[in-house]
Each structure stands twice: as structure tokens, then as C-alpha cells.
CHARMM-style PDB file with segment names, atoms N, HN, CA, C and O in Angstrom:
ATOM      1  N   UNK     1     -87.200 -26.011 160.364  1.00  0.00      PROA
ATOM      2  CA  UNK     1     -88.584 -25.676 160.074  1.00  0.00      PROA
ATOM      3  C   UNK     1     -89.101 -24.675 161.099  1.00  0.00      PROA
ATOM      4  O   UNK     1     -88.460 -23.692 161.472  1.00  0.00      PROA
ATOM      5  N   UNK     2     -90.370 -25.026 161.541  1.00  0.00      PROA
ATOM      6  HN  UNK     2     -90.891 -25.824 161.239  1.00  0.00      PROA
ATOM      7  CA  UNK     2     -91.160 -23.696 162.260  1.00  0.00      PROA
ATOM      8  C   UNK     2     -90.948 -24.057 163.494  1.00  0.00      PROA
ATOM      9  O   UNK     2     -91.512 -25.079 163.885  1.00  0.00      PROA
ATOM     10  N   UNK     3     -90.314 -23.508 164.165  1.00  0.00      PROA
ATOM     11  HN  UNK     3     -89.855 -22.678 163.848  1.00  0.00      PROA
ATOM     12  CA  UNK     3     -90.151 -23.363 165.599  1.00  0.00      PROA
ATOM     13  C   UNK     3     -91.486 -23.553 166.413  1.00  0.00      PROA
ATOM     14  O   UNK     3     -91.208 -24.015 167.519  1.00  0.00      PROA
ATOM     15  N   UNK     4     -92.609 -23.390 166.278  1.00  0.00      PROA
ATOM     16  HN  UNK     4     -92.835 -23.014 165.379  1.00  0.00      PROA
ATOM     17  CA  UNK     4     -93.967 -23.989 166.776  1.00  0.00      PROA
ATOM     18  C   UNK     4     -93.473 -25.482 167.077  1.00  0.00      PROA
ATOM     19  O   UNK     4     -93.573 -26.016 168.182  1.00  0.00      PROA
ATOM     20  N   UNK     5     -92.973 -26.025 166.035  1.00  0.00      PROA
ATOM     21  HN  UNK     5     -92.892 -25.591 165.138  1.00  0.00      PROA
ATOM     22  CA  UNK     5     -93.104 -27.573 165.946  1.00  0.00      PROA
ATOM     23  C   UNK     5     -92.634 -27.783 167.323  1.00  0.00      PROA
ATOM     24  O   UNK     5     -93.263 -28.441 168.151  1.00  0.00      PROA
ATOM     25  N   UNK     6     -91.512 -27.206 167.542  1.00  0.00      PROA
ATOM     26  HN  UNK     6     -91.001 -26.672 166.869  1.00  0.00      PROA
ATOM     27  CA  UNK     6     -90.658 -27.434 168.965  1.00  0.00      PROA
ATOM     28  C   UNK     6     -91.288 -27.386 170.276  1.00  0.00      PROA
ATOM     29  O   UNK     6     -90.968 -28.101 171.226  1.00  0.00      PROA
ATOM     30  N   UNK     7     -92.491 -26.221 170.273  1.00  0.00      PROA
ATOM     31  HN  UNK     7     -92.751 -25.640 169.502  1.00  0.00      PROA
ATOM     32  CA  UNK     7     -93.026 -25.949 171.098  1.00  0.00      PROA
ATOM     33  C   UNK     7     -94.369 -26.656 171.203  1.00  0.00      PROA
ATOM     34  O   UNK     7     -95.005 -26.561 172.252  1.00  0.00      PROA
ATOM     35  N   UNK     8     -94.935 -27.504 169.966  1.00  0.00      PROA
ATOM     36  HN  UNK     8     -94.418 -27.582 169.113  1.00  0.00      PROA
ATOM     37  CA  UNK     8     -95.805 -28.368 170.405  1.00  0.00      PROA
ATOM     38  C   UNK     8     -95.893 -28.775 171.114  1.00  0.00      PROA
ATOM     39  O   UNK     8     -96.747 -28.755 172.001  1.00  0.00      PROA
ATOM     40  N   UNK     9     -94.216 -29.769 170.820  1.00  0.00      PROA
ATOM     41  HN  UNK     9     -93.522 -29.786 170.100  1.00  0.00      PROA
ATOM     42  CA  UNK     9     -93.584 -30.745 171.433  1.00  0.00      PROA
ATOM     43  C   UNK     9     -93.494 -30.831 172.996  1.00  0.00      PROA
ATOM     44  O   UNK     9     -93.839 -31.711 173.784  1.00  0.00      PROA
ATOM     45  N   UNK    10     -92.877 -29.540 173.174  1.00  0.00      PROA
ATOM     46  HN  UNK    10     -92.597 -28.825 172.534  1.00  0.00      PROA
ATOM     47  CA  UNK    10     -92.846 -29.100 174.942  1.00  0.00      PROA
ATOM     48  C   UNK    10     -94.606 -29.057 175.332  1.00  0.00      PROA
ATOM     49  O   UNK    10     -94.832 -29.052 176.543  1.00  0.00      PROA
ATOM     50  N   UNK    11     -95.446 -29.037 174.705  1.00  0.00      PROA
ATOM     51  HN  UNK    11     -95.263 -29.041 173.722  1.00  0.00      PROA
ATOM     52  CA  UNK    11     -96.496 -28.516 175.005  1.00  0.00      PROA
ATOM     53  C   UNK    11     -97.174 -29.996 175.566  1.00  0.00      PROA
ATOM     54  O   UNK    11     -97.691 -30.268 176.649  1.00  0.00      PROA
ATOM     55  N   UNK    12     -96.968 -30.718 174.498  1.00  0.00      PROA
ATOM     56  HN  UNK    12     -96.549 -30.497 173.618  1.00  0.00      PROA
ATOM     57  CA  UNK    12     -97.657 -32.533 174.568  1.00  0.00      PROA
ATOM     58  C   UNK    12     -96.625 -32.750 175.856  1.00  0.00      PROA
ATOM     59  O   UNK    12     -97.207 -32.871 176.934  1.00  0.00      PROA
ATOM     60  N   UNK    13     -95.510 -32.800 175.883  1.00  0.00      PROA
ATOM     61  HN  UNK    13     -95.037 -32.702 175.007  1.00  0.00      PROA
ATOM     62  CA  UNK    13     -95.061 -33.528 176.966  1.00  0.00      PROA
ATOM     63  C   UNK    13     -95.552 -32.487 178.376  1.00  0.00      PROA
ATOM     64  O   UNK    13     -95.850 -33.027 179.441  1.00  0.00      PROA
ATOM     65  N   UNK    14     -95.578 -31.331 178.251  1.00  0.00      PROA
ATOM     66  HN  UNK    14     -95.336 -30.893 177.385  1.00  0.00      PROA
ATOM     67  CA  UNK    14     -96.249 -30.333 179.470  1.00  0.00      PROA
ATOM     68  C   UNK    14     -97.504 -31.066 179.998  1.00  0.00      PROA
ATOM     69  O   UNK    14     -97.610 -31.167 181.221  1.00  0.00      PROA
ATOM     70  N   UNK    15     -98.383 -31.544 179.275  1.00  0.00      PROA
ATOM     71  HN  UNK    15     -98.297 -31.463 178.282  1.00  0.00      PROA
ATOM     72  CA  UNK    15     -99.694 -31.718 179.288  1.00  0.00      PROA
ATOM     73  C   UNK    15     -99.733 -33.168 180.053  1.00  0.00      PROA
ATOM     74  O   UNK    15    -100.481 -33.487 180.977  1.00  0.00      PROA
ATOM     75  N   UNK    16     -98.731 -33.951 179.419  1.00  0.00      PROA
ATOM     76  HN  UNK    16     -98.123 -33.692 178.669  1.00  0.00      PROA
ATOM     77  CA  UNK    16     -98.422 -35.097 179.879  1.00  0.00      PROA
ATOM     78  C   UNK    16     -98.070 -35.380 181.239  1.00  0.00      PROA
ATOM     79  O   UNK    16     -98.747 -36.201 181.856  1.00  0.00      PROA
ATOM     80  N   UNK    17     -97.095 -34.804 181.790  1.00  0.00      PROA
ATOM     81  HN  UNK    17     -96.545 -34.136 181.288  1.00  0.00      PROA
ATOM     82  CA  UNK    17     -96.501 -34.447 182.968  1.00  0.00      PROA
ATOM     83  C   UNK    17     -97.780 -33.830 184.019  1.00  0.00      PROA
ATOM     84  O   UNK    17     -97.918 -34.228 185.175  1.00  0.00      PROA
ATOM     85  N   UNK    18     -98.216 -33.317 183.699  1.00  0.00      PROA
ATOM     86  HN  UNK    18     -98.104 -32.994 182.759  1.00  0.00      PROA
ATOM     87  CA  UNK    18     -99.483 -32.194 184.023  1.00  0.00      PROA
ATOM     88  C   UNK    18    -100.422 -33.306 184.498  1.00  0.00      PROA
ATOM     89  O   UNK    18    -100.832 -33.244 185.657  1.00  0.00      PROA
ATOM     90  N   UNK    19    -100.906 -34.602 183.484  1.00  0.00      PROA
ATOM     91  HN  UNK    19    -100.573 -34.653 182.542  1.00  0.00      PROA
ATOM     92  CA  UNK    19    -101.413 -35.198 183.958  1.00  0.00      PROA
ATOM     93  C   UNK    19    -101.016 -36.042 185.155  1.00  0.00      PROA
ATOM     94  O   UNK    19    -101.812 -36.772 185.746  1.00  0.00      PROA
ATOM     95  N   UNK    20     -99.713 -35.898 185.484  1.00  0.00      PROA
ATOM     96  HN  UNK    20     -99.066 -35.306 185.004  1.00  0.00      PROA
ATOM     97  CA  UNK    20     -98.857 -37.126 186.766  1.00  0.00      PROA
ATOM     98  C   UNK    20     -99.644 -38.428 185.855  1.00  0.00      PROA
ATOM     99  O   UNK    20    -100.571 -38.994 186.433  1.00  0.00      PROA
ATOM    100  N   UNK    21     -99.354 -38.791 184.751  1.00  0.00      PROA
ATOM    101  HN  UNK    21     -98.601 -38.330 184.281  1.00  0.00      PROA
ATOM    102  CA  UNK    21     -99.070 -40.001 184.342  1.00  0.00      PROA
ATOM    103  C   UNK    21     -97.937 -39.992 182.944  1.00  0.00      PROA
ATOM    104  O   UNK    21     -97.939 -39.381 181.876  1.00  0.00      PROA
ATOM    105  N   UNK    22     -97.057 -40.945 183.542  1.00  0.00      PROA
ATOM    106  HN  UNK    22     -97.055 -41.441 184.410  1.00  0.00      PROA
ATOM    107  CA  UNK    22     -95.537 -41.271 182.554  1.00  0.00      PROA
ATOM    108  C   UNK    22     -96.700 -41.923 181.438  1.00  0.00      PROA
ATOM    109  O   UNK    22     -96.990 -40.906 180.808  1.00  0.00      PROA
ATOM    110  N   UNK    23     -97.233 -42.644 181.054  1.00  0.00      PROA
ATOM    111  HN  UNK    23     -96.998 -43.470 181.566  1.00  0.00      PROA
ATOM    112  CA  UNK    23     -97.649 -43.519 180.415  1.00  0.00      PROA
ATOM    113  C   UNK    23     -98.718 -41.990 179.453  1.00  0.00      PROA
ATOM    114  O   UNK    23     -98.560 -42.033 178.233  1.00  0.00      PROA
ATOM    115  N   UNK    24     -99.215 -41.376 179.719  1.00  0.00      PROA
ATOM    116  HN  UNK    24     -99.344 -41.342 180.710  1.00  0.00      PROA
ATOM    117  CA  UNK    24     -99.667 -40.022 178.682  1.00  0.00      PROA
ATOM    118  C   UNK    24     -98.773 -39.478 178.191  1.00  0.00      PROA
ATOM    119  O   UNK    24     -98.777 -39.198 176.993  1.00  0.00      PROA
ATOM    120  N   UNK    25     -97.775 -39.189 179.003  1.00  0.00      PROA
ATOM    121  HN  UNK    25     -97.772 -39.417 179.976  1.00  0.00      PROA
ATOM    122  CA  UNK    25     -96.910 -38.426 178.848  1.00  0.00      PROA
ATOM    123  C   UNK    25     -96.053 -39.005 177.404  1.00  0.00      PROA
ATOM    124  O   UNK    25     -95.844 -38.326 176.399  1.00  0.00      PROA
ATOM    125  N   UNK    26     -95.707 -40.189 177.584  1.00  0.00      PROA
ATOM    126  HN  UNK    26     -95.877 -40.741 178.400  1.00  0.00      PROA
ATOM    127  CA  UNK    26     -95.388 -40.967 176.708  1.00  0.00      PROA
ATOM    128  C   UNK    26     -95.801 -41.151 175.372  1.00  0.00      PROA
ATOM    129  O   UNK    26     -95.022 -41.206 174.420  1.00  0.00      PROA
ATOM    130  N   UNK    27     -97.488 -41.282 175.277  1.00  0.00      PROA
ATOM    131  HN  UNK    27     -98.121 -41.237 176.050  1.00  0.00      PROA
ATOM    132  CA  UNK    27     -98.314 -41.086 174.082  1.00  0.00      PROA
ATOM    133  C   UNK    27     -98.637 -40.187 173.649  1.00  0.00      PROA
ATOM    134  O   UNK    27     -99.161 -40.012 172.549  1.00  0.00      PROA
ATOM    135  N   UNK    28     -98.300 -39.226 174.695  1.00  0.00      PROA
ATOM    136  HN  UNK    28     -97.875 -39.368 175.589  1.00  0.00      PROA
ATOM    137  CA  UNK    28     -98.610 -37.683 174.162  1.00  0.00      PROA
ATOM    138  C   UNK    28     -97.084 -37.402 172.798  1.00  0.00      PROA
ATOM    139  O   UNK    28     -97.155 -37.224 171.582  1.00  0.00      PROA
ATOM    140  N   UNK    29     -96.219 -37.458 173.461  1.00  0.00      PROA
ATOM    141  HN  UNK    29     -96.162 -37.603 174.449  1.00  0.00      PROA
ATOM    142  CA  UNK    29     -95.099 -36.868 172.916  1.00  0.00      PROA
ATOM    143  C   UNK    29     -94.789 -38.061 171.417  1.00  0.00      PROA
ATOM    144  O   UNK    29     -94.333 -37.674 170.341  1.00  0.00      PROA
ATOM    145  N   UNK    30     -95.023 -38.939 171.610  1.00  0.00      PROA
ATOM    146  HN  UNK    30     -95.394 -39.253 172.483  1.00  0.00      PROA
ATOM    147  CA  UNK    30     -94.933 -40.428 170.576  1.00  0.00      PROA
ATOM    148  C   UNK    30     -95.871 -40.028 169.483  1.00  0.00      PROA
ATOM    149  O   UNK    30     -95.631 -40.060 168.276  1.00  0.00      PROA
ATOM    150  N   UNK    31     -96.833 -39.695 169.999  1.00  0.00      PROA
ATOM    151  HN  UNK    31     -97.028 -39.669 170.979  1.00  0.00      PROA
ATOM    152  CA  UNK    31     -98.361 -39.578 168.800  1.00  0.00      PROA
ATOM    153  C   UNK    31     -97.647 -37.974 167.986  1.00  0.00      PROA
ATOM    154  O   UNK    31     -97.821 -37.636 166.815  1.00  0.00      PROA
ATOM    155  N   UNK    32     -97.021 -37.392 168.819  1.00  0.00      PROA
ATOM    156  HN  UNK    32     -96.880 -37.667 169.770  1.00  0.00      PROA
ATOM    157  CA  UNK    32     -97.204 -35.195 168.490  1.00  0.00      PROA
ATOM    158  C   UNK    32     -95.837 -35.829 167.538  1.00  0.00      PROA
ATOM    159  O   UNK    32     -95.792 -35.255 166.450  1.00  0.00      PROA
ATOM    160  N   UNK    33     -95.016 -36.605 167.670  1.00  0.00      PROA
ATOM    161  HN  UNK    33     -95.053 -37.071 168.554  1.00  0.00      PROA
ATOM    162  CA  UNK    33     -93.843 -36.600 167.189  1.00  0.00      PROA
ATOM    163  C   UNK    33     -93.740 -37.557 165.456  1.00  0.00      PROA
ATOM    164  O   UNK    33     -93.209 -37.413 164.355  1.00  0.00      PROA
ATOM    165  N   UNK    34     -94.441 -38.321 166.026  1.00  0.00      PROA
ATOM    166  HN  UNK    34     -94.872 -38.438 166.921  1.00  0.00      PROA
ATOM    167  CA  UNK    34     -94.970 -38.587 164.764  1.00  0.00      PROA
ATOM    168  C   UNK    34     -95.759 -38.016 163.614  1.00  0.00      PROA
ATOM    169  O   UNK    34     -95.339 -38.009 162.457  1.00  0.00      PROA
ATOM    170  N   UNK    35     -96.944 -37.530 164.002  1.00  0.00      PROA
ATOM    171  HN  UNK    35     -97.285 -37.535 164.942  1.00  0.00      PROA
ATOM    172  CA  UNK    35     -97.655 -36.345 163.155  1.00  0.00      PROA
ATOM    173  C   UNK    35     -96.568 -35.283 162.553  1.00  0.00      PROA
ATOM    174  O   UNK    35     -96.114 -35.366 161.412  1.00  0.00      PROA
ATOM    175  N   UNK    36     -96.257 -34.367 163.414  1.00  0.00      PROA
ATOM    176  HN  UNK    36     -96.627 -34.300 164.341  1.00  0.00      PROA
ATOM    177  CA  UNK    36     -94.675 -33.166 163.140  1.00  0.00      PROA
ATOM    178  C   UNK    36     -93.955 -33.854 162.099  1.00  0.00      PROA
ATOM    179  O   UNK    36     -93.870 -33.276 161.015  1.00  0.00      PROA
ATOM    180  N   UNK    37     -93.281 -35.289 162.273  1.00  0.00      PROA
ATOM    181  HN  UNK    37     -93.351 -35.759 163.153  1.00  0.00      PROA
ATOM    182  CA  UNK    37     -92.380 -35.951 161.322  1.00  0.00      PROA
ATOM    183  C   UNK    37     -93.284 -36.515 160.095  1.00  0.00      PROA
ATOM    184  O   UNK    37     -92.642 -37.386 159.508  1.00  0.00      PROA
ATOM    185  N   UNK    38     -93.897 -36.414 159.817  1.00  0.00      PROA
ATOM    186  HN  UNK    38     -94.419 -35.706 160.294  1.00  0.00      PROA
ATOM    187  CA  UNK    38     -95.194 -36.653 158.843  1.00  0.00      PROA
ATOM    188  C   UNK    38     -95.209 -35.270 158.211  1.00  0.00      PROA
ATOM    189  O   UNK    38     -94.531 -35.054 157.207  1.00  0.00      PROA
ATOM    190  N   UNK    39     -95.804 -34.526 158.653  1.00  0.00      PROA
ATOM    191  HN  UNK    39     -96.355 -34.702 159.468  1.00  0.00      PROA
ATOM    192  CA  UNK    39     -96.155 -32.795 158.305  1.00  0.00      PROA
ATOM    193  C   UNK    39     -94.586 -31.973 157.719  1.00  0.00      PROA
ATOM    194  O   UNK    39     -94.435 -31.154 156.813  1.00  0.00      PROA
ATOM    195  N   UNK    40     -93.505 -32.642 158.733  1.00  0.00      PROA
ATOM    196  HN  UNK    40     -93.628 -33.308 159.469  1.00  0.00      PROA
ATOM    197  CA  UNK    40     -92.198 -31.908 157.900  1.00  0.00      PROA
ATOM    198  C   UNK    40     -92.088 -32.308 156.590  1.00  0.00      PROA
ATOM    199  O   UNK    40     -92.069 -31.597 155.585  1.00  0.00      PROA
ATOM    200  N   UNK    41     -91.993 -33.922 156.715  1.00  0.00      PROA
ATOM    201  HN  UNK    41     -92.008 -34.499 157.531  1.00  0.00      PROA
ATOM    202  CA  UNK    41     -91.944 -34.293 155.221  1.00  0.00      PROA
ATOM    203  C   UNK    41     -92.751 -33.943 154.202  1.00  0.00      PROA
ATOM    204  O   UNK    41     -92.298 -33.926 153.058  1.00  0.00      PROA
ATOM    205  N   UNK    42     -93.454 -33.767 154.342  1.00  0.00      PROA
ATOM    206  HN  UNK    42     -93.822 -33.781 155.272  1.00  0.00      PROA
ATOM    207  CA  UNK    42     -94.763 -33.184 153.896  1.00  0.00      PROA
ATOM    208  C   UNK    42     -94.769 -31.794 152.961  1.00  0.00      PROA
ATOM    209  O   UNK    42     -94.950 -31.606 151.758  1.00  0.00      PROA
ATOM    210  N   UNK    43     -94.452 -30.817 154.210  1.00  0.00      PROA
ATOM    211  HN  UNK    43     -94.304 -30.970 155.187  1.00  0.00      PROA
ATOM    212  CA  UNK    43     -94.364 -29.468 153.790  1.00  0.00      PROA
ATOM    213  C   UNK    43     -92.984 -29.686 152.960  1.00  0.00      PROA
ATOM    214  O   UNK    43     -93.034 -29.415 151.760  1.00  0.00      PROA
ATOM    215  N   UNK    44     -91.681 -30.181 153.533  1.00  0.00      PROA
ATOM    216  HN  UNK    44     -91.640 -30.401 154.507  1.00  0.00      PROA
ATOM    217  CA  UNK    44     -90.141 -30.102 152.848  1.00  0.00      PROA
ATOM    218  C   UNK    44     -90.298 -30.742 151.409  1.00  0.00      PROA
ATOM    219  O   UNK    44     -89.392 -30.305 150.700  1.00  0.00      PROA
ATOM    220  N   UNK    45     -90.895 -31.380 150.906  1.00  0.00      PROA
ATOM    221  HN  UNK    45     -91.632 -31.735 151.483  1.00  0.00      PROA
ATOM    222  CA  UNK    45     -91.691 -32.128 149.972  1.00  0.00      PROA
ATOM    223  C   UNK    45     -92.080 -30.783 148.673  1.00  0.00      PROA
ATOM    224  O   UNK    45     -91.546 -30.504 147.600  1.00  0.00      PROA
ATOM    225  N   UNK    46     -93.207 -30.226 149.398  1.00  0.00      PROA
ATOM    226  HN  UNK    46     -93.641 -30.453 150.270  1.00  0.00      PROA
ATOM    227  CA  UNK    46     -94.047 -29.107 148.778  1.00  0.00      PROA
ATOM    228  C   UNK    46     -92.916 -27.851 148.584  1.00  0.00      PROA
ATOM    229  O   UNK    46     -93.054 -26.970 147.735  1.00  0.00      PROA
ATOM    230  N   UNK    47     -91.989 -27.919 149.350  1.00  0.00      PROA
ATOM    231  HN  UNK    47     -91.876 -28.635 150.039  1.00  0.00      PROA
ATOM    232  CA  UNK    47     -91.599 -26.371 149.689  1.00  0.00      PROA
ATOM    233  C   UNK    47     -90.226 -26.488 148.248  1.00  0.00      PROA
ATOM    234  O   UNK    47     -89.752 -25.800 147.344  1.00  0.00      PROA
ATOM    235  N   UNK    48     -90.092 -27.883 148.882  1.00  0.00      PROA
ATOM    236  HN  UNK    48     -90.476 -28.442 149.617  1.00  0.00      PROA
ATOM    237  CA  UNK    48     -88.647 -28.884 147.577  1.00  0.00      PROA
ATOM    238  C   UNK    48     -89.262 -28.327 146.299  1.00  0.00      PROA
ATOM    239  O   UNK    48     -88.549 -27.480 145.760  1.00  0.00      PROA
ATOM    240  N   UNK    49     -90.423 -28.598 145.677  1.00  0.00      PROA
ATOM    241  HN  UNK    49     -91.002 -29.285 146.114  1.00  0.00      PROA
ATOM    242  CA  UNK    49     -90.914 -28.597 144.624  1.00  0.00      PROA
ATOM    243  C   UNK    49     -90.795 -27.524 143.997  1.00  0.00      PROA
ATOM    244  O   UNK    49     -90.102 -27.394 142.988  1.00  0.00      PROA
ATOM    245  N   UNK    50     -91.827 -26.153 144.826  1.00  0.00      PROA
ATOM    246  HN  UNK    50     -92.390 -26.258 145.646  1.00  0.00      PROA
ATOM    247  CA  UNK    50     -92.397 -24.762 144.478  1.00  0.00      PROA
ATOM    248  C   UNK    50     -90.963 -24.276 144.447  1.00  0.00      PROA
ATOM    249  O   UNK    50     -90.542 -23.627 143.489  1.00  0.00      PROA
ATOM    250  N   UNK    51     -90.247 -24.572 145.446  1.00  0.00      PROA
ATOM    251  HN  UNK    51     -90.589 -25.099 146.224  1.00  0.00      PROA
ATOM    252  CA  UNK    51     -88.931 -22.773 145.082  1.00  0.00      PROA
ATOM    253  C   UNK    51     -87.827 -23.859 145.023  1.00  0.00      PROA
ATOM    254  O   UNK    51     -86.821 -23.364 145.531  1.00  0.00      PROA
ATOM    255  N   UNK    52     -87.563 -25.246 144.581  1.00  0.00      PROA
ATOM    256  HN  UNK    52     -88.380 -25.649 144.168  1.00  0.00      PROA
ATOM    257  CA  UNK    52     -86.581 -25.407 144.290  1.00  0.00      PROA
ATOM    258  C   UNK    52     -85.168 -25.926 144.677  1.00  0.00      PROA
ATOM    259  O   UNK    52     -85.072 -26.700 145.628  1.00  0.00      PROA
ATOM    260  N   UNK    53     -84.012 -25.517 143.950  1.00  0.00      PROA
ATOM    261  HN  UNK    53     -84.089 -24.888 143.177  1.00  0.00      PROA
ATOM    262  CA  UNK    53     -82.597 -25.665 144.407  1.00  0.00      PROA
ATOM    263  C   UNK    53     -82.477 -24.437 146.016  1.00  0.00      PROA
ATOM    264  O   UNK    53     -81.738 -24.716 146.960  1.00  0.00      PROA
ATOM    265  N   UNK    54     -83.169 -23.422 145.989  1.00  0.00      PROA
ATOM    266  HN  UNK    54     -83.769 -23.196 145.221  1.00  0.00      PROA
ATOM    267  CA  UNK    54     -83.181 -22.199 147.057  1.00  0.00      PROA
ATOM    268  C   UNK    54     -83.071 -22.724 148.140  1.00  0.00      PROA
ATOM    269  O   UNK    54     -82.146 -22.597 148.943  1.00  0.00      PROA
ATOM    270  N   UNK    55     -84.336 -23.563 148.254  1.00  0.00      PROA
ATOM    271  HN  UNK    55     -85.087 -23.667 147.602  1.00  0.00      PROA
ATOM    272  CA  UNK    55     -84.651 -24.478 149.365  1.00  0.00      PROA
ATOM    273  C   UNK    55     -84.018 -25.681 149.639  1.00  0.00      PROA
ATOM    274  O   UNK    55     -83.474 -25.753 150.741  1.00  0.00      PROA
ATOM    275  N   UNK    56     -83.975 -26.360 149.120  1.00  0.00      PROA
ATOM    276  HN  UNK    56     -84.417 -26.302 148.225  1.00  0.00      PROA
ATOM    277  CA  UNK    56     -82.762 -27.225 149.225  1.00  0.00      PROA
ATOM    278  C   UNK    56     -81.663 -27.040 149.603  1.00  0.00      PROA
ATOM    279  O   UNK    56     -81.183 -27.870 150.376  1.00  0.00      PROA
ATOM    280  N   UNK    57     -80.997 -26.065 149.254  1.00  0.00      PROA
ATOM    281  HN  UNK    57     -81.386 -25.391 148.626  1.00  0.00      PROA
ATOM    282  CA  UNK    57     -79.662 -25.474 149.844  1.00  0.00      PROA
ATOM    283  C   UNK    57     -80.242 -25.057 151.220  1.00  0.00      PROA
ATOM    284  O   UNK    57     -79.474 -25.254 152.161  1.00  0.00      PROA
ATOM    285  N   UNK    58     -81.349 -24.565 151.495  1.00  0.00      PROA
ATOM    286  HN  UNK    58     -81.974 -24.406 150.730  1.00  0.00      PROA
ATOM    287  CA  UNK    58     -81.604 -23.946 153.140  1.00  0.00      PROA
ATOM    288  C   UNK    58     -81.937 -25.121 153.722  1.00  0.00      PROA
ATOM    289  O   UNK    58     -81.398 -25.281 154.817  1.00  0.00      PROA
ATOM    290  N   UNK    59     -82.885 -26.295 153.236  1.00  0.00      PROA
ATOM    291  HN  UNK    59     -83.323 -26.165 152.347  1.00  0.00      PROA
ATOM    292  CA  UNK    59     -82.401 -27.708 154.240  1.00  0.00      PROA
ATOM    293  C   UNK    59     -81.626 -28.055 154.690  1.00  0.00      PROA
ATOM    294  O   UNK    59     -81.593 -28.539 155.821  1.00  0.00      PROA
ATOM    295  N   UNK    60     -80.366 -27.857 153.613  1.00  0.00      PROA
ATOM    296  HN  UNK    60     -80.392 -27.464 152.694  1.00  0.00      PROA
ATOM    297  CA  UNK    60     -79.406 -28.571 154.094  1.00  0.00      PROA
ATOM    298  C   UNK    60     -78.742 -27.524 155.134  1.00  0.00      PROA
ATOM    299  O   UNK    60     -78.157 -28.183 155.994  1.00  0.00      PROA
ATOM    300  N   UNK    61     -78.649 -26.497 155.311  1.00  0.00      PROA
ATOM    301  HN  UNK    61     -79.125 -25.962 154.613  1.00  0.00      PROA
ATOM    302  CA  UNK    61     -77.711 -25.773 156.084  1.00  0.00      PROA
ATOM    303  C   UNK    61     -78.604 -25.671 157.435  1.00  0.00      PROA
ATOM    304  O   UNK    61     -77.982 -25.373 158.455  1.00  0.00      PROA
ATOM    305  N   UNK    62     -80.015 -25.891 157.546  1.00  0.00      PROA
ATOM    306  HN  UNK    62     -80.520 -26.133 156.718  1.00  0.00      PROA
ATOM    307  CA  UNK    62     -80.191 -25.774 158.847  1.00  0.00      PROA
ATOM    308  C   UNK    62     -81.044 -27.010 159.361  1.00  0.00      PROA
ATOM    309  O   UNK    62     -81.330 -27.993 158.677  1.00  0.00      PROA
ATOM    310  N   UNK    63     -81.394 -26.795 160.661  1.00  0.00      PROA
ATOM    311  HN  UNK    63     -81.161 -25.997 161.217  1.00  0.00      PROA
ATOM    312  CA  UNK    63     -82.150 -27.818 161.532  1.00  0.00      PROA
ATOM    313  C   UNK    63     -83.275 -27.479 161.355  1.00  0.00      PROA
ATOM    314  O   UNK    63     -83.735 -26.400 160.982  1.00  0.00      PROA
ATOM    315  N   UNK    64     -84.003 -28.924 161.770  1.00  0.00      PROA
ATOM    316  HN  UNK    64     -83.629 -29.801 162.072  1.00  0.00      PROA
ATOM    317  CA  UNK    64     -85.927 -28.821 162.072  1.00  0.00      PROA
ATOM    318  C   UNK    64     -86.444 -28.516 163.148  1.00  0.00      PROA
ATOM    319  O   UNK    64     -87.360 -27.700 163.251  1.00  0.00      PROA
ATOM    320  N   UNK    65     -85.891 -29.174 164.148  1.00  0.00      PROA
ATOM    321  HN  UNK    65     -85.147 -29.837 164.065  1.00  0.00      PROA
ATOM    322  CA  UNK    65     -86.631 -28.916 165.598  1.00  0.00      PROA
ATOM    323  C   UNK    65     -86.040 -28.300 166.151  1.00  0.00      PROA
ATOM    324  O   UNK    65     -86.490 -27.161 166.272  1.00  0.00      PROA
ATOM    325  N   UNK    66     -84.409 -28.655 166.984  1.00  0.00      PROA
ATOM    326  HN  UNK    66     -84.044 -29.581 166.886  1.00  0.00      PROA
ATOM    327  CA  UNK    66     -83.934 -28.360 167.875  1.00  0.00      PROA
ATOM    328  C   UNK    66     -82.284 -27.759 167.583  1.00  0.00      PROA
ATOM    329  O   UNK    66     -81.260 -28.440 167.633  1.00  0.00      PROA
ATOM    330  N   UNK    67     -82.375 -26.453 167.306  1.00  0.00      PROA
ATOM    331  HN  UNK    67     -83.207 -25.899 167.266  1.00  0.00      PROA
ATOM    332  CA  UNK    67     -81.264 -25.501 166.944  1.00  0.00      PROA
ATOM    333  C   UNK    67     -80.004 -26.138 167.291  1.00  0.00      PROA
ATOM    334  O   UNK    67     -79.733 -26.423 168.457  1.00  0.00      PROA
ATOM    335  N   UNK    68     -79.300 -26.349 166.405  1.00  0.00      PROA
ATOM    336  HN  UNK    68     -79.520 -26.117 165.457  1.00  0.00      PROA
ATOM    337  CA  UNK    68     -77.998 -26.967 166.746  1.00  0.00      PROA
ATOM    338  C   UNK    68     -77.569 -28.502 166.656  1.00  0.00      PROA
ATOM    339  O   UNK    68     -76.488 -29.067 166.490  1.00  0.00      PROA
ATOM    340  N   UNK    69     -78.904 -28.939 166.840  1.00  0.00      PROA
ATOM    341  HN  UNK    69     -79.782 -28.481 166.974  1.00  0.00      PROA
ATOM    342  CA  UNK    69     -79.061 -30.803 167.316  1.00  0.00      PROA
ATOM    343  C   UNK    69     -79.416 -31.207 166.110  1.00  0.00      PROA
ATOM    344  O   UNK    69     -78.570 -31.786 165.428  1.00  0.00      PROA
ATOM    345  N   UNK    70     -80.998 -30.944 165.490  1.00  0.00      PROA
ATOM    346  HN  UNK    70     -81.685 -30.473 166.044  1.00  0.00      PROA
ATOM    347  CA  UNK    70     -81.799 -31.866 164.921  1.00  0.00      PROA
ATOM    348  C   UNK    70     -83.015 -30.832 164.031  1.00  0.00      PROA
ATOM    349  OT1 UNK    70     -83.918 -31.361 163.384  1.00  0.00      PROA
TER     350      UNK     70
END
């Protein structure tokens, strides 16, 4: 998906850290990660529908967040 998502991600846990508390840091990245995994399904859902087998074949061949991993 959109590479933003990734960088939310770094962004909530930045913010977290930023605060010198593990315990934000924690809810930061828990709460952002959940929403993102909500919103992928979401959009992959919508995107499944409008264009199809196209898209589907491009799910399957690539990643959501983290190039290579996931």
C-alpha cells in the first residue's frame, strides 16, 4: 500500500519516544497500527471491487508496510 502508512508508523512511535515515556510510546504505535490495519482493509476492499482481478494480482505480488517483510 502507501508508503505514508509506514511513515506514520515511525512518526507515532517518534512522538512516543519523544515523549521519554515507553507506556505512550506503546499506545501510540498500538492505537496508529490498528487504525492503518482497519483503513488497509478498507481501501484493499474498495480498490478489490472497482478495478478488479488487476488488483488482486498486485496484492498478491507485493507488501503493505514494510518492503520485503510485510
Amino acid at each position: 500500500m502507501n508508503p505514508s502508512y509506514t511513515g506514520g508508523m515511525l512518526m507515532y512511535l517518534g512522538v512516543g519516544l519523544g515523549l521519554t515515556n515507553w507506556l505512550s510510546a506503546l499506545i501510540l504505535v498500538a492505537m496508529g497500527g490498528a487504525t492503518y490495519a482497519y483503513r488497509v482493509r478498507v481501501e484493499e476492499h474498495a480498490l478489490g471491487t472497482s478495478l478488479g482481478f488487476a488488483y488482486l494480482g498486485y496484492m498478491q505480488r507485493t507488501t503493505r508496510f514494510i518492503p520485503f517483510v510485510f
